[in-house]
N, C-alpha and C positions, 0 to 999 in steps of 0.2 A: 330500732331500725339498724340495719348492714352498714356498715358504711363500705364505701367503694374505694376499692384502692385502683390506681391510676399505674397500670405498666408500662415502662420504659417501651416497650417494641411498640406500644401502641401509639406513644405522641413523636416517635422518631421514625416512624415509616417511612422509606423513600420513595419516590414513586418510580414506577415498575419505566424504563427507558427504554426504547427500541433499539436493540443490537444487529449491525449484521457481517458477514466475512465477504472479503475478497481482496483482489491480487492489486496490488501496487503498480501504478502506470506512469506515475511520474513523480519527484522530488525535486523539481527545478524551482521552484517559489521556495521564499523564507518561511520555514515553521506552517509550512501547510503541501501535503501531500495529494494527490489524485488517487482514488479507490476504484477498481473496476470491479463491481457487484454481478456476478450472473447468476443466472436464476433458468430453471426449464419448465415452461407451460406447454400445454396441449391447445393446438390450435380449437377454437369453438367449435366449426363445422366440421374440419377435418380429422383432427385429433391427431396430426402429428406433432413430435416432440421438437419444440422452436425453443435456441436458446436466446435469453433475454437479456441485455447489458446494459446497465448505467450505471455513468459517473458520478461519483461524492467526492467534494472537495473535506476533508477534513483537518483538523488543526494539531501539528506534529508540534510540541512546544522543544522536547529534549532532541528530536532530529535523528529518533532511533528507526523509523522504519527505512532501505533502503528498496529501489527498484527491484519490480520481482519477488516483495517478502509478501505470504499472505498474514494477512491482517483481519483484526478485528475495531470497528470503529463504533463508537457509541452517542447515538443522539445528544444532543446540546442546546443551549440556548443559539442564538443565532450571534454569530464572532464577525461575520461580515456578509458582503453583498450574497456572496455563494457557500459559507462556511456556515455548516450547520451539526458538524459531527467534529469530534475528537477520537483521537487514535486510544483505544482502550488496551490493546496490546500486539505483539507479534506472535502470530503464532505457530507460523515455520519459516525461519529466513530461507533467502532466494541463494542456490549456489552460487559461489563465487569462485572465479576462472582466472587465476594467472600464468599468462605465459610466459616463460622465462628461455631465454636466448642460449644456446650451444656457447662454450666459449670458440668455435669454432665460425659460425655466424656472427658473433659479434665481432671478431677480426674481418671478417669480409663484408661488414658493414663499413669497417673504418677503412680497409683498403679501394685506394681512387681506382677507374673503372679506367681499362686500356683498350686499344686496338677502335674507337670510337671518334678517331682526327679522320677526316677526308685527304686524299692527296692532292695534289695539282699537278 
């Protein structure tokens, strides 16, 4: 008889987890972000193109995704009431905008404002 050898890939399968993308809506809770998922269907009767959006609370452990980054979040066991996904990565951060003051602006910010006394 053969005897059977037993490969590695086969007793360590993982099981296949639902992945999906979308844009970050908010980061104000600890270690857990909001995912805004859109999606386009055709309406059944009509067949116009409707876009589709829901929310996923998912579990940020490291605090890497910031508002506005698109993401990738990947199915989980359930972490709480509403958490059922993990941030699996970033996959384009969201531009970030600083504005920086004239030093010309920032002295007429410091200087006090005249000609605004009423008379008697």
């Amino acid at each position: 008889m053969a005897e059977q050898v037993a490969t590695p890939q086969a007793e360590t399968k993982a099981p296949h987890k639902q992945s999906k993308v979308g844009q970050v809506v908010s980061t104000k809770m600890a270690k857990t972000i909001v995912v805004e998922v859109t999606r386009r269907v055709a309406h059944p009767l009509y067949k116009r193109i409707l876009t589709r959006r829901n929310k996923f609370y998912a579990h940020d452990e490291e605090g890497k995704a910031k508002t506005g980054d698109l993401v990738r979040i990947i199915e989980s066991r359930p972490l709480s009431k509403l958490k059922r996904w993990t941030l699996g990565e970033v996959v384009r951060p969201a531009v970030r905008i600083t504005i920086e003051a004239t030093a010309a602006e920032k002295a007429e910010a410091r200087a006090p404002q005249k000609g605004n006394k009423k008379k008697k």
